[in-house]
C-alpha positions as CSV (number, residue, x, y, z in Angstrom):
1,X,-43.9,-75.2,21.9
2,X,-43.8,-78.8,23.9
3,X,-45.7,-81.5,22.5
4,X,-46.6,-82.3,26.5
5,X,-50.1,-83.3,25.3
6,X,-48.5,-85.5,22.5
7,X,-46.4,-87.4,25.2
8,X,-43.4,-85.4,23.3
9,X,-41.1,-83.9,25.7
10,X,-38.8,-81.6,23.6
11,X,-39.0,-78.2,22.1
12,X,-37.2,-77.4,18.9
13,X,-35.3,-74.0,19.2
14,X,-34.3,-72.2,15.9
15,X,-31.2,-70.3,15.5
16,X,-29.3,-71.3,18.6
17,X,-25.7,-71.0,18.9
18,X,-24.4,-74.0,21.0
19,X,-21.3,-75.3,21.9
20,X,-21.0,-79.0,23.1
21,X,-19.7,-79.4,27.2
22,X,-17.9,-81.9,29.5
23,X,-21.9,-82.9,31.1
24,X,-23.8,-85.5,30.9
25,X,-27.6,-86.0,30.7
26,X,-28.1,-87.3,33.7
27,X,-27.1,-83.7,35.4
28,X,-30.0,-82.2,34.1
29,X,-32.8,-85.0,34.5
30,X,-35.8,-84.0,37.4
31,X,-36.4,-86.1,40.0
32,X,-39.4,-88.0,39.3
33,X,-41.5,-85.7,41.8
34,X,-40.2,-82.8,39.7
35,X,-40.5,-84.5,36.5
36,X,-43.9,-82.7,34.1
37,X,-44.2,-85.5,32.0
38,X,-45.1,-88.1,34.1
């Protein structure tokens, strides 16, 4: 599903229902020790 081996890190999901929040990105970005891209 991830283009990891691509350098692409997303995934396109088909047929989700979502509903924009109050967050931002940087809530949800790994610390670079957690981070599987780099």
């Amino acid at each position: 599903v991830m283009g990891k081996a691509d350098g692409i890190p997303a995934a396109i999901i088909r047929g989700l229902e979502w509903t924009p929040g109050d967050g931002r990105l940087a809530d949800i970005v790994r610390p670079d020790g957690e981070d599987l891209f780099r």
